[in-house]
C-alpha positions as CSV (number, residue, x, y, z in Angstrom):
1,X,16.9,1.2,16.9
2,X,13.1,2.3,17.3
3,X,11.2,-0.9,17.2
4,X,7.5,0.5,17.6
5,X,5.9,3.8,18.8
6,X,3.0,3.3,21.1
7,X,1.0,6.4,22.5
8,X,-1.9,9.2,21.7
9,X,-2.7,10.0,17.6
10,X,-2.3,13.6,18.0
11,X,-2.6,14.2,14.4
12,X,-3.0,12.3,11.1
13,X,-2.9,12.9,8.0
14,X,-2.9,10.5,4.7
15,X,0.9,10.9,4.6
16,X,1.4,11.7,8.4
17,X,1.2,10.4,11.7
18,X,2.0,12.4,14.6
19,X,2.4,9.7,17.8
20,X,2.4,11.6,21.6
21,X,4.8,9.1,23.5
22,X,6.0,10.0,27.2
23,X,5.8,14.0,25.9
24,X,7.5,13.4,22.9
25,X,5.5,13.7,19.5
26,X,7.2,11.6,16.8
27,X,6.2,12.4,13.0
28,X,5.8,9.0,11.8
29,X,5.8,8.7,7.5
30,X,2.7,6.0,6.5
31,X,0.7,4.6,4.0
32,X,-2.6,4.8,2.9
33,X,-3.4,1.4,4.6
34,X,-1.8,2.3,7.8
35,X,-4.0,5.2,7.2
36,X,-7.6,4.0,7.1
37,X,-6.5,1.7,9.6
38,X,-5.6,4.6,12.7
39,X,-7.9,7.3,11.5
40,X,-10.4,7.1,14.1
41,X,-8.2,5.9,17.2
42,X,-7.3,7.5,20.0
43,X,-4.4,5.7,21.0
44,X,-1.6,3.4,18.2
45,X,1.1,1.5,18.1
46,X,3.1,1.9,14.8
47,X,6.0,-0.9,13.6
48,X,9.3,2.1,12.8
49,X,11.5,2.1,10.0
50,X,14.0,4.5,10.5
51,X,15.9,6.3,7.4
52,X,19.1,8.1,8.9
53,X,20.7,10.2,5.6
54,X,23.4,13.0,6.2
55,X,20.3,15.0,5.2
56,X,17.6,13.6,7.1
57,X,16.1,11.7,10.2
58,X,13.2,10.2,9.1
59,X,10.4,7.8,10.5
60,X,8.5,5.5,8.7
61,X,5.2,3.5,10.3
62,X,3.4,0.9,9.9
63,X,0.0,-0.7,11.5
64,X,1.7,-4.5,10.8
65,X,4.7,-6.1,11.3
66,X,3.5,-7.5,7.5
67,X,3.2,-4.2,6.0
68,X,6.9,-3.1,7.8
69,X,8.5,-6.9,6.0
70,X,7.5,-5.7,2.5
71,X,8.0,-1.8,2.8
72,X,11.8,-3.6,3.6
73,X,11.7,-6.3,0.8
74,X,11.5,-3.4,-1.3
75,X,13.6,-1.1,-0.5
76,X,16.1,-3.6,-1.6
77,X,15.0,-3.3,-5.4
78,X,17.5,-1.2,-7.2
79,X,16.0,2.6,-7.6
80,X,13.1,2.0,-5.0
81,X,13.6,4.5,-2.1
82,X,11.4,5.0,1.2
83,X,8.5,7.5,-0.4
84,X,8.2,5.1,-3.8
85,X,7.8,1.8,-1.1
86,X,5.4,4.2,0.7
87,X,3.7,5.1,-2.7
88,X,3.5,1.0,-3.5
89,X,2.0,0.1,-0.2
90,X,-0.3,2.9,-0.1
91,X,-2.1,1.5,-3.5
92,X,-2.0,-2.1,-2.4
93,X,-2.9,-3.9,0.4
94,X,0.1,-6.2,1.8
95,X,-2.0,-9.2,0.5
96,X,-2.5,-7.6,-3.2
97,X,1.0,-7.1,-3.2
98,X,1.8,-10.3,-2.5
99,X,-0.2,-11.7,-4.9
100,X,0.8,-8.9,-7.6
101,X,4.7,-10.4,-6.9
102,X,4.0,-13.6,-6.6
103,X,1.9,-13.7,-9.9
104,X,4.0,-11.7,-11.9
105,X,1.4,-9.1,-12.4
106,X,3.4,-5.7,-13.5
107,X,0.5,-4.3,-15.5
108,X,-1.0,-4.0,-11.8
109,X,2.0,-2.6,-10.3
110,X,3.1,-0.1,-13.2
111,X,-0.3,1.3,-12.0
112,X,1.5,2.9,-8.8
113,X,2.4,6.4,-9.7
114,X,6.2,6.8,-10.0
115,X,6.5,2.9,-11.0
116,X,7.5,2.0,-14.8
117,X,7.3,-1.3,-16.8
118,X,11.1,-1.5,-16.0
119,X,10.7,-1.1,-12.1
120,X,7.8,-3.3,-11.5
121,X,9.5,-5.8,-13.7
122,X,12.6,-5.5,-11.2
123,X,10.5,-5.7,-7.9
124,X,8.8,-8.7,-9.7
125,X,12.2,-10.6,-10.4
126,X,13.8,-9.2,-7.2
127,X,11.1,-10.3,-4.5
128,X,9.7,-13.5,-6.1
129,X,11.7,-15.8,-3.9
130,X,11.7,-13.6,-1.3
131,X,7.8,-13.0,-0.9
132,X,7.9,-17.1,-0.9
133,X,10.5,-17.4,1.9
134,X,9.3,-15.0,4.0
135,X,5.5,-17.1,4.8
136,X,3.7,-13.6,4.1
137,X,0.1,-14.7,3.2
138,X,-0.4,-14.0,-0.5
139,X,-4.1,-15.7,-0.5
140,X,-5.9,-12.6,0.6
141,X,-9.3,-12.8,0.3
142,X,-11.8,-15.0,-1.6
143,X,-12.2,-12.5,-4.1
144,X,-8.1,-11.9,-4.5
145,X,-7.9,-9.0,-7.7
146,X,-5.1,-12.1,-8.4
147,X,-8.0,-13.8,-10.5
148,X,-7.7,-12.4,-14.7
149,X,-10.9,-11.6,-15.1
150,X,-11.3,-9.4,-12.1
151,X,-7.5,-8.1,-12.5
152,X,-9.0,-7.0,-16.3
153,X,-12.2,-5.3,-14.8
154,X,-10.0,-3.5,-11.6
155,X,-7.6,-2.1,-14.3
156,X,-10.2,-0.8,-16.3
157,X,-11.9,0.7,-13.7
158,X,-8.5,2.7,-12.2
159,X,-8.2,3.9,-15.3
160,X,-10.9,5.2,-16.0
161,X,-11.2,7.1,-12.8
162,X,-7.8,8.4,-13.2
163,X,-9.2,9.5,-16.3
164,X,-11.7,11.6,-15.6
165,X,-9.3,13.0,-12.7
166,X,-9.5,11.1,-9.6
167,X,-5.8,10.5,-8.1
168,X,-4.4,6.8,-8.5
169,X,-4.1,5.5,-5.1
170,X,-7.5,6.4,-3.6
171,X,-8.8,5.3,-6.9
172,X,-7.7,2.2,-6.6
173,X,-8.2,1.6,-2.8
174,X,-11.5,2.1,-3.3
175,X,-12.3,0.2,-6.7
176,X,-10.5,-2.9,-4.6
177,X,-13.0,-2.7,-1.6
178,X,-15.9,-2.7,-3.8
179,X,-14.4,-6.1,-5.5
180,X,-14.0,-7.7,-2.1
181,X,-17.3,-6.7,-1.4
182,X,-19.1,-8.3,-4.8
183,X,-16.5,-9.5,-6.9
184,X,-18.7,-10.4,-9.5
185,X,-19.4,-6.5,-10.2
186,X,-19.2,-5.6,-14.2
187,X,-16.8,-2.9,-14.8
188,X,-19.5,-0.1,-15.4
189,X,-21.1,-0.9,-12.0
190,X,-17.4,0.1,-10.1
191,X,-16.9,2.7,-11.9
192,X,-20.3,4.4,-10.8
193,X,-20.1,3.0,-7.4
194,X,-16.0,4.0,-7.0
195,X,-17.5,7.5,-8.3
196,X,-20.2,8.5,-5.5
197,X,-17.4,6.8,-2.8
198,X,-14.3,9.3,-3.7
């Protein structure tokens, strides 16, 4: 069992890590937060989930032992595989997350591409307890997206950037940083802010 990978980023992707250990690169499967997190280091250490199938070896990564808890919470929710827990961690932070569970907030999670009402129901209902029992800190920041009003104003603005053909996950990644930095922002303002960041 492959507890961590620590060594030279070789190469990186959004999707794809490649970690130089002792010779040996390992292609490591991450998020977007893992992501944003490595891009400009020289040297990571990466938390490994390892998927053994009869068709496949494969090596997920993570840049917190946090992120690695719920990527394993929810692979335990009937008809969520590795890529779809990938998917959900990729458009929310382990904190929103959290708070999107722990609130009950599926109109947030049926946001994550490849998530229906059904499924984020299910992950709701499934991980509830579990969220609680594990300790993982579900009061992210001040300005937590947990709060209606901003929940209502980050919604609108995802959509509407999906709309007009931006992809969901950066979309939202970058609609939530501009709410942690002035949460207060009306929904017009996001969107034209979200649109000269992506």
């Amino acid at each position: 069992m492959i507890e961590y990978v620590k060594g030279e980023l070789t190469e990186i992707t959004p999707a794809l890590a490649v970690v130089e250990c002792h010779g040996v690169g390992y292609a490591v499967n991450i998020s977007l937060n893992t992501y944003s997190t490595i891009q400009n280091k020289k040297e990571v250490k990466l938390y490994i989930y390892e998927a053994i199938r009869e068709d496949a070896y494969v090596l997920y990564g993570f840049v917190t032992k946090q992120e690695r808890e719920l990527f394993l919470l929810l692979i335990t929710v009937s008809g969520i595989g590795g890529n779809t827990a990938r998917m959900i961690l990729s458009a929310l932070t382990p904190s929103e997350l959290c708070n999107v569970i722990s609130t009950g907030n599926d109109k947030l999670l049926k946001t994550v591409k490849g998530i229906g009402l059904k499924t984020a129901q299910r992950i709701i209902v499934d991980l509830k307890d579990k969220i609680a029992a594990t300790g993982i800190d579900s009061a992210a920041t001040v300005s937590s997206i947990a709060t209606t009003v901003n929940a209502e104003i980050y919604e609108e603005a995802v959509a509407a950037l999906t709309m007009l053909g931006f992809a969901q996950a950066p979309s939202q990644k970058v609609v939530s940083a501009i709410m942690q930095e002035a949460p207060d922002t009306p929904v017009e303002k996001v969107i034209k802010l979200a649109l000269k960041r992506l």
